[in-house]
One Martini backbone bead per residue (centre of mass of N, CA, C, O) as a GRO file, in nm:
protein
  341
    1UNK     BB    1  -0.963  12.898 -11.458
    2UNK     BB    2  -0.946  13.242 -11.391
    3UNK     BB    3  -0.887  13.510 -11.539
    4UNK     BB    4  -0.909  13.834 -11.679
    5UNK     BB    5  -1.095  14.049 -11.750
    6UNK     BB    6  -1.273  14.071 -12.046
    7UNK     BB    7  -1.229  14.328 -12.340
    8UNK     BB    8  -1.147  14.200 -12.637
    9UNK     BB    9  -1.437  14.155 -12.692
   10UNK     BB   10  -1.801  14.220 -12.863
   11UNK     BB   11  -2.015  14.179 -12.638
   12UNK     BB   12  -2.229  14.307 -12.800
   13UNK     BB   13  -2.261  14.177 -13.050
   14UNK     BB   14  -2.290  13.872 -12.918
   15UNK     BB   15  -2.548  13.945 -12.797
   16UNK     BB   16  -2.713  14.064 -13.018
   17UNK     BB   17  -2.698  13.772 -13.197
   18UNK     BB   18  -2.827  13.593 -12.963
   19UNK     BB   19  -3.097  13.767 -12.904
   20UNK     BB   20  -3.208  13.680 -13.215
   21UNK     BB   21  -3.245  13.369 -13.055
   22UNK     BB   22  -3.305  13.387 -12.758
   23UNK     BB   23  -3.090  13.499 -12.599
   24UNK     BB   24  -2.907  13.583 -12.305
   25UNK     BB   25  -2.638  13.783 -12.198
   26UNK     BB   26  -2.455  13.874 -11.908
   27UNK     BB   27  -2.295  14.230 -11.887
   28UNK     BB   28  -2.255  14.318 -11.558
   29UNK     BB   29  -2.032  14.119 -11.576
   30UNK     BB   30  -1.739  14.063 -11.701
   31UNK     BB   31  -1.644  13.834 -11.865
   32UNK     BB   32  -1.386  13.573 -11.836
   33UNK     BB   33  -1.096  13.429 -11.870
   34UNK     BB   34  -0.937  13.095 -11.951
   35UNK     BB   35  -0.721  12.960 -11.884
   36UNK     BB   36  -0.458  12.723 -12.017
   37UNK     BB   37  -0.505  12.784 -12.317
   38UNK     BB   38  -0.285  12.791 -12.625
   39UNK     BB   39  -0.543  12.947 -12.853
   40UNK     BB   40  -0.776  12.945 -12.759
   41UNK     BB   41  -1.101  13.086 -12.630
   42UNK     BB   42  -1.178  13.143 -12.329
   43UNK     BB   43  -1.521  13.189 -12.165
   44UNK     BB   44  -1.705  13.308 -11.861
   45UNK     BB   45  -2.019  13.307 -11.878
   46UNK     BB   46  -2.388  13.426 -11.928
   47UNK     BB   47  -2.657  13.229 -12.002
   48UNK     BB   48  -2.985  13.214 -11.915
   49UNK     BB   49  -2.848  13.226 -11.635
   50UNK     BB   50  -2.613  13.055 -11.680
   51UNK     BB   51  -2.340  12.873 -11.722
   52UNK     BB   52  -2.096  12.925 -11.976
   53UNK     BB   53  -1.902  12.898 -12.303
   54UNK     BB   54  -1.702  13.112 -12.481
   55UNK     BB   55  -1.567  13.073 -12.813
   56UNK     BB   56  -1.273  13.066 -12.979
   57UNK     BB   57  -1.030  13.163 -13.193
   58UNK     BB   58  -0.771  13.314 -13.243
   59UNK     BB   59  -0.567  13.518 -13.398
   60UNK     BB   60  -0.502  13.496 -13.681
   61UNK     BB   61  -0.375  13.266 -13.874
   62UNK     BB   62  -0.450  12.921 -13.980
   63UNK     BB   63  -0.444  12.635 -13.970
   64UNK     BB   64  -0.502  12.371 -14.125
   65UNK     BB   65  -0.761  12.254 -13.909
   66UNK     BB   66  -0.778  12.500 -13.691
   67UNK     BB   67  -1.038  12.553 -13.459
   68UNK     BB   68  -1.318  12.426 -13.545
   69UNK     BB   69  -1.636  12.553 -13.459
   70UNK     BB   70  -1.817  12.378 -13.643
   71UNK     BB   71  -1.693  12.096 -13.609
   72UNK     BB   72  -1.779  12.119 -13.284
   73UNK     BB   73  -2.085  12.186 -13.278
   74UNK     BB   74  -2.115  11.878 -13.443
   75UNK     BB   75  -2.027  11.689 -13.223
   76UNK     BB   76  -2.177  11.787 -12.984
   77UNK     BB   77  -2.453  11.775 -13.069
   78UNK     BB   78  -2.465  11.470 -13.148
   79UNK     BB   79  -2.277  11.331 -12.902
   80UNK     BB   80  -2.462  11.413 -12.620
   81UNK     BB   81  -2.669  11.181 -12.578
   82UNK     BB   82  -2.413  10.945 -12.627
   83UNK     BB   83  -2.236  11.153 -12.447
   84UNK     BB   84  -2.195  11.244 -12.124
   85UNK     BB   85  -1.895  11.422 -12.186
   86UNK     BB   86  -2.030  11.586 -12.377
   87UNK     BB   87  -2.083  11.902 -12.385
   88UNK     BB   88  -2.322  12.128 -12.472
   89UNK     BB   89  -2.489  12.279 -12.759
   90UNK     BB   90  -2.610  12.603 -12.780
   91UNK     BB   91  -2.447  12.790 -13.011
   92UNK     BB   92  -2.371  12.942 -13.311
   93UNK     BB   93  -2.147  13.110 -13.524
   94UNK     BB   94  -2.032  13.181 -13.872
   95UNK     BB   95  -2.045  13.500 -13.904
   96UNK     BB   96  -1.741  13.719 -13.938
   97UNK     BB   97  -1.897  13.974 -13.892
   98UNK     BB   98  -1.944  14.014 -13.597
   99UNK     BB   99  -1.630  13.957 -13.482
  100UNK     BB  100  -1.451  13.808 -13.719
  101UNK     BB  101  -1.521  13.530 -13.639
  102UNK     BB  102  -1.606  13.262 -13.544
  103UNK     BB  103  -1.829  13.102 -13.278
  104UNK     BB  104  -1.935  12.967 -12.937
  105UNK     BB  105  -2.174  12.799 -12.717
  106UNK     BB  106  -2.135  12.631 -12.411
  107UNK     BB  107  -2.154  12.405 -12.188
  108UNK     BB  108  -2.127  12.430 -11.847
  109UNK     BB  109  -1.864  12.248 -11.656
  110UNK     BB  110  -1.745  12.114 -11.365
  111UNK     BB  111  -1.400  12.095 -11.317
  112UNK     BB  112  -1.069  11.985 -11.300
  113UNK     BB  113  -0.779  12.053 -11.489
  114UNK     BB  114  -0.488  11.897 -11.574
  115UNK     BB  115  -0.130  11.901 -11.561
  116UNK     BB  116   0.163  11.884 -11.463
  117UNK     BB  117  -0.017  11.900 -11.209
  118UNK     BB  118  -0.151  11.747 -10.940
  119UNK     BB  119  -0.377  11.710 -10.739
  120UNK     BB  120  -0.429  11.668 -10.459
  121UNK     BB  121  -0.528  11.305 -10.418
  122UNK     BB  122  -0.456  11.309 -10.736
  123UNK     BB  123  -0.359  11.009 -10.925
  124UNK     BB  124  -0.342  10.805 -11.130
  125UNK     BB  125  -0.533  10.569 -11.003
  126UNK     BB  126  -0.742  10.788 -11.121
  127UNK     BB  127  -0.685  10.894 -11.350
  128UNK     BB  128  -0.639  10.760 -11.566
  129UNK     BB  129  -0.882  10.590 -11.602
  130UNK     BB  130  -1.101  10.827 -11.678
  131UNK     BB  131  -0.954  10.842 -11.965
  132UNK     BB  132  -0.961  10.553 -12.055
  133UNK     BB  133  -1.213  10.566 -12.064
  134UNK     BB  134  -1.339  10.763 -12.211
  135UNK     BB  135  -1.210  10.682 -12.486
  136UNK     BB  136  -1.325  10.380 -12.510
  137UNK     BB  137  -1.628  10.495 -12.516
  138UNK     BB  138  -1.584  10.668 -12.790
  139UNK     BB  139  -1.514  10.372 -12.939
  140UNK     BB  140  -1.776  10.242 -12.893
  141UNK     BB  141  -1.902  10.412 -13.102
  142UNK     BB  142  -2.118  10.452 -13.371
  143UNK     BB  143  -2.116  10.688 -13.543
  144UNK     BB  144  -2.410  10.653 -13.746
  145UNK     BB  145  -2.575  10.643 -13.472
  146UNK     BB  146  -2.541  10.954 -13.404
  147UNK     BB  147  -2.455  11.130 -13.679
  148UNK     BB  148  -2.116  11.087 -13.819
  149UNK     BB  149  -2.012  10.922 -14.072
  150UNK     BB  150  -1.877  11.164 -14.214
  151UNK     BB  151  -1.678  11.248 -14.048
  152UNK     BB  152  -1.469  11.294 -14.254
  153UNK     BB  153  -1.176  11.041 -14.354
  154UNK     BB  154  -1.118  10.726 -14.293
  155UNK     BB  155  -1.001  10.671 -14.525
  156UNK     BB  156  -0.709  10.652 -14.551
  157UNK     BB  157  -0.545  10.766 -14.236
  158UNK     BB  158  -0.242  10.758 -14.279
  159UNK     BB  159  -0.187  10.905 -14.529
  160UNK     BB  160  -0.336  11.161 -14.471
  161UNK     BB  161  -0.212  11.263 -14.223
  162UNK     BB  162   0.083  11.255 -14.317
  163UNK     BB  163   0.070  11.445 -14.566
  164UNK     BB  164  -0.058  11.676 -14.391
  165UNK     BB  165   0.184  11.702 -14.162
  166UNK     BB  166   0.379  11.731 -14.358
  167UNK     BB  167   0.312  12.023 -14.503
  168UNK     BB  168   0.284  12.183 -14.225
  169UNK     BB  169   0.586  12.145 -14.142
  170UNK     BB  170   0.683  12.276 -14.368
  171UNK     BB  171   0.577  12.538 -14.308
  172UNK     BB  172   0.665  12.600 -14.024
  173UNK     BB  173   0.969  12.526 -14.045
  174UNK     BB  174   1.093  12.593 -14.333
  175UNK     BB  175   1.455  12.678 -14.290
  176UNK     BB  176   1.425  12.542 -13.998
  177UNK     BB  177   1.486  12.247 -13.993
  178UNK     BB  178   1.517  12.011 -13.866
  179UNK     BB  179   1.673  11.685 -13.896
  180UNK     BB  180   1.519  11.445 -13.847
  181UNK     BB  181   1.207  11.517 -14.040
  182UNK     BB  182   1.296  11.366 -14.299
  183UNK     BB  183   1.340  11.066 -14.174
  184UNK     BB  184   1.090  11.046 -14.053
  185UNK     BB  185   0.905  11.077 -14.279
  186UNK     BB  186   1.030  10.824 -14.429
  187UNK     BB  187   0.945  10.641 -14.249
  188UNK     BB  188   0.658  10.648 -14.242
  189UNK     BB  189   0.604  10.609 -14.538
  190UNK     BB  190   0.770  10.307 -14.525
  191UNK     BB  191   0.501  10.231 -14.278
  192UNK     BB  192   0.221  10.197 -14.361
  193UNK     BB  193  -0.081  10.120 -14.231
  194UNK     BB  194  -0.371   9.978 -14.190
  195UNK     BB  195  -0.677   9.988 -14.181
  196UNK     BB  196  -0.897  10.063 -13.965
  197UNK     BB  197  -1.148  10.050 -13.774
  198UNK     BB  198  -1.386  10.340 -13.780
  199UNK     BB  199  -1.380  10.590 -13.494
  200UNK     BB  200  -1.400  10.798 -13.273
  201UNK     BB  201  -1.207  11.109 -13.275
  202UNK     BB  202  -1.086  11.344 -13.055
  203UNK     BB  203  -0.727  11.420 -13.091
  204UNK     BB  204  -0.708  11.547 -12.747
  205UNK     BB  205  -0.616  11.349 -12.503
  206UNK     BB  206  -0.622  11.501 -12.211
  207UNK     BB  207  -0.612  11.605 -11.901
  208UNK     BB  208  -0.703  11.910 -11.965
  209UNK     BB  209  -0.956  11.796 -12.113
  210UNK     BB  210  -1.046  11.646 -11.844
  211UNK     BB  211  -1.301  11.702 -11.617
  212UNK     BB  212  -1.257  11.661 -11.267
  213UNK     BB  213  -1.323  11.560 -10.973
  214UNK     BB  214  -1.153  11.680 -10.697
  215UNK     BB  215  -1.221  11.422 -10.477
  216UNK     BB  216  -1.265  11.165 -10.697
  217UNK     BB  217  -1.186  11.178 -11.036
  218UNK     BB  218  -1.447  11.185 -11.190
  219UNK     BB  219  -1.567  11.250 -11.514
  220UNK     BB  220  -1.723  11.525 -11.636
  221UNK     BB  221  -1.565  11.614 -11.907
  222UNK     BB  222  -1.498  11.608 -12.261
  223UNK     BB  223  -1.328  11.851 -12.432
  224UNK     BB  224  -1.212  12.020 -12.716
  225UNK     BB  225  -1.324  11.898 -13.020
  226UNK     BB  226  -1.241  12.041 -13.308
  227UNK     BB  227  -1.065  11.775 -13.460
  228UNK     BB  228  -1.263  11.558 -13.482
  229UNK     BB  229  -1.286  11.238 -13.606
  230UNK     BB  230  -1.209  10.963 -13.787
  231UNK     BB  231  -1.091  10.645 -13.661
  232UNK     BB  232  -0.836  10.493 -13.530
  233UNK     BB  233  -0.745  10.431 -13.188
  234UNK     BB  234  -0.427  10.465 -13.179
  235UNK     BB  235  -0.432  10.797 -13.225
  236UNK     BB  236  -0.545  10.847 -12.964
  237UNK     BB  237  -0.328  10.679 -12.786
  238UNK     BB  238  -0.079  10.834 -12.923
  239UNK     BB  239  -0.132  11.137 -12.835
  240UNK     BB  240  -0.118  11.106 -12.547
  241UNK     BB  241   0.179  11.000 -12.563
  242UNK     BB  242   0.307  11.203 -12.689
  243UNK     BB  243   0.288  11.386 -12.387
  244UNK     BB  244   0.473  11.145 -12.246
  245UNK     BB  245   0.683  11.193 -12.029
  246UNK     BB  246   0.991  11.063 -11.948
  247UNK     BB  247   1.254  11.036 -11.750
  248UNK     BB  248   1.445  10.897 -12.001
  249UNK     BB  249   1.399  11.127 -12.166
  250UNK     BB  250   1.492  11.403 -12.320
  251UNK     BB  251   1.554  11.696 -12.162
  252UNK     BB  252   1.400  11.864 -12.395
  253UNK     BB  253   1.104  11.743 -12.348
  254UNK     BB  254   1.027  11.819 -12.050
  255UNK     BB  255   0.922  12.111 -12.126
  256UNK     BB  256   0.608  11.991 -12.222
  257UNK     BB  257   0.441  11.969 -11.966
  258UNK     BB  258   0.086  11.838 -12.030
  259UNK     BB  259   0.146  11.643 -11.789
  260UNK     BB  260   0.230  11.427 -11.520
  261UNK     BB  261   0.448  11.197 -11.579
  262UNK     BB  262   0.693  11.361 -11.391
  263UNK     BB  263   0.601  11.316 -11.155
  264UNK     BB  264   0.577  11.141 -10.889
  265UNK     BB  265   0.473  10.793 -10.908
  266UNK     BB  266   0.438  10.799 -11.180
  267UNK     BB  267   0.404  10.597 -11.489
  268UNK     BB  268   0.437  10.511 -11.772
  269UNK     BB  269   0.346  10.412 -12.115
  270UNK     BB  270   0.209  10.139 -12.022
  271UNK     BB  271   0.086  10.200 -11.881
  272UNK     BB  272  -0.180  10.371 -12.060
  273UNK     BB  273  -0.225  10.114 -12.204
  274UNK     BB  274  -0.346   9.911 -12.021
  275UNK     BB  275  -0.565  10.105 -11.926
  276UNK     BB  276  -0.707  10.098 -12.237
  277UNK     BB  277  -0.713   9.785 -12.231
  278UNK     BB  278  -0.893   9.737 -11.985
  279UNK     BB  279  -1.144   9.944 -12.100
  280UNK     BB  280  -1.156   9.795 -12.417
  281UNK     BB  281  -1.000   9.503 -12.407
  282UNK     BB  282  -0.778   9.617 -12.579
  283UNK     BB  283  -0.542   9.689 -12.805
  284UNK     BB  284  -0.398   9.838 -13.052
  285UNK     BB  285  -0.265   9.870 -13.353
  286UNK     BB  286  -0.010  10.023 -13.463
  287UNK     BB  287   0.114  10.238 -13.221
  288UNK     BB  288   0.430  10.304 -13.294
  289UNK     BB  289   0.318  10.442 -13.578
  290UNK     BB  290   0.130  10.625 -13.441
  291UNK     BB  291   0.346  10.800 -13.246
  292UNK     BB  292   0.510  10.925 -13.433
  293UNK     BB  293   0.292  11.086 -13.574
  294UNK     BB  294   0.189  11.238 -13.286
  295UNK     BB  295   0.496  11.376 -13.294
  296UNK     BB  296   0.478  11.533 -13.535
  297UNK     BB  297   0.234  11.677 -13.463
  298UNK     BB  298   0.342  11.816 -13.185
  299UNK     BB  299   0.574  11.942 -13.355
  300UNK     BB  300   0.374  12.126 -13.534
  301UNK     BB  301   0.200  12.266 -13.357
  302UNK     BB  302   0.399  12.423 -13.191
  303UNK     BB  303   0.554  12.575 -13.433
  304UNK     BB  304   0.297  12.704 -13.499
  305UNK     BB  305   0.270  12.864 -13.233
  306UNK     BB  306   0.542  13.013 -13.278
  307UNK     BB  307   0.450  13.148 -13.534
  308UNK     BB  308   0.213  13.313 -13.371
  309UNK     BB  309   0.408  13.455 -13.204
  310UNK     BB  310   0.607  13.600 -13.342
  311UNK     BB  311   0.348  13.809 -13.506
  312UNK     BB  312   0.162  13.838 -13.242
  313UNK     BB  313  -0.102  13.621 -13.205
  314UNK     BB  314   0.043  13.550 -12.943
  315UNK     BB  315   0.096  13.563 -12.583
  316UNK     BB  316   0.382  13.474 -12.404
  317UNK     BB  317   0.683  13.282 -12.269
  318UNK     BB  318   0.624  13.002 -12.354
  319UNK     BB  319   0.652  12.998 -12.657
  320UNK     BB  320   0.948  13.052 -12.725
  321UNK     BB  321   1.083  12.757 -12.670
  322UNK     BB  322   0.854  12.605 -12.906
  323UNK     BB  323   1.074  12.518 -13.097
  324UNK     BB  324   1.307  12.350 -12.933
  325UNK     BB  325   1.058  12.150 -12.838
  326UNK     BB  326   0.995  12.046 -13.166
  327UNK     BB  327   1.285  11.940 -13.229
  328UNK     BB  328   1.256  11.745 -12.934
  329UNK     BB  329   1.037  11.561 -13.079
  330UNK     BB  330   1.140  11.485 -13.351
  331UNK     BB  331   1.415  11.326 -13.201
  332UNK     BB  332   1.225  11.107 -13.084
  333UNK     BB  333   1.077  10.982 -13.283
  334UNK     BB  334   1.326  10.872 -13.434
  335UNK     BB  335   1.437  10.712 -13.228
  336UNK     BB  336   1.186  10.570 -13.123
  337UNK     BB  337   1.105  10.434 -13.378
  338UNK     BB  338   0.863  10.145 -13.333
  339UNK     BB  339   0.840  10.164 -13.055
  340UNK     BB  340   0.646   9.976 -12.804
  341UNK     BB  341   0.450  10.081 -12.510
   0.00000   0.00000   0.00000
């Protein structure tokens, strides 16, 4: 969906250095704001011709390892030959001196993001197979073989993601810790899983990341790709569920609304794992303890967001509610914990 034309980006600047690399950027008519993202900026420019995705981080200081546009530029560039659902790496730019932060250019895919509402015609039975398809068919690749084995660090993957995300907690939430967050805590580091095969992980697989033709539902591009590492594929399957509000989970969850799992007629979190294990072959192990995980993450980034809007470096009445709605993500986690979905 495209927002209002976009004023607030260096333009000519952009322009200028795509220039210099032999890119045309073409600003007769000013690129739009994409709207959807709660964080990064997506735009819809012309590059050389044909429609591109112009990308950025937000403004104001970024949690470690969030927006990583570099890291975004290197695994779309590595994985588009051998997942042609991860969209062409265009250009990168490194240098904040252009514009004040890193940027890049990727190829535009037509199709629909779905949120909490699903388009008329496309309900579960095709929305869920096109993204459990597409996770398994990226869990199926050797990192090796694309030229990723290095991306991230795959060994201890779930001590280090605790504790990373740990840290992030304890900064985001600050001296307004909700009360679940210590004993989620101490349950989840005393229940650290053994390492799985590491495979690439995308780290943010839900709906409004897969474009799907609107008419057949079957998926066009898995995009946002900046979090992508190696690891379980149980945490990348755990993401997903972290995001899926059932009708009988605390009503303070629901306000969550990023898939559409409260729609009518939607099934539960058990669909969406048998739906990935009939793609994939197999359920993964210790999906429980990484649902944990997923849901600390889910509420320490929504948190993140929070604190980015009190500063004012994201606009939007939507941020107001995110402390309250990270506060009851904490409390589903811990109520809910080790049950296997």
């Amino acid at each position: 969906m495209n927002g209002p034309a976009a004023t607030e980006e260096d333009w000519p600047a952009i322009a200028a250095w795509l220039a210099a690399r032999g890119h045309a950027l073409e600003l007769a008519e000013p690129p739009r704001r994409l709207a959807g993202g709660l964080a990064n900026r997506n735009y819809r420019v012309r590059l050389d011709g044909a429609p591109a995705v112009f990308r950025r981080p937000p403004p104001g200081p970024l949690a470690h390892g969030a927006s990583d546009m570099a890291r975004e530029a290197r695994v779309l560039a590595a994985l588009h030959p051998a997942f042609p659902l991860a969209p062409r790496s265009l250009a990168f730019c490194a240098d904040p001196a252009v514009i004040g932060v890193p940027f890049q250019l990727i190829e535009w895919r037509e199709g629909v993001a779905v949120g909490a509402v699903p388009p008329p015609g496309l309900g579960a039975e095709r929305l869920l197979p096109a993204l459990a398809g597409a996770l398994a068919a990226l869990h199926r690749l050797d990192p090796a073989a694309v030229g990723l084995a290095d991306l991230g660090r795959a060994e201890g993957f779930a001590a280090r993601q605790l504790a990373g995300w740990t840290r992030r907690a304890e900064a985001a939430f600050g001296p307004d810790r909700p009360a679940p967050l210590d004993p989620l805590l101490a349950r989840l580091a005393a229940t650290l899983p053994p390492d799985a095969p590491a495979r690439l992980l995308h780290m943010d697989a839900k709906f409004d990341n897969l474009l799907v033709d609107p008419g057949s539902g079957q998926a066009q591009a898995l995009i946002d790709w900046d979090m992508a590492t190696r690891g379980p594929p149980a945490f990348d399957l755990a993401v997903l569920l972290s995001y899926w509000i059932a009708p009988t989970d605390p009503a303070e969850t629901h306000a969550l609304a990023a898939v559409p799992s409260l729609a009518p007629g939607w099934p539960g979190r058990a669909a969406v794992v048998a739906a990935y294990a009939a793609a994939a072959g197999e359920r993964p192990p210790h999906l429980g303890w990484h649902l944990a995980l997923a849901r600390l993450r889910l509420a320490t980034a929504w948190m993140q967001l929070y604190r980015l809007w009190q500063r004012g470096s994201l606009a939007g009445a939507r941020y107001s509610g995110f402390a309250r709605l990270a506060a009851a993500i904490l409390g589903q986690a811990l109520d809910q914990f080790g049950e296997e979905p």
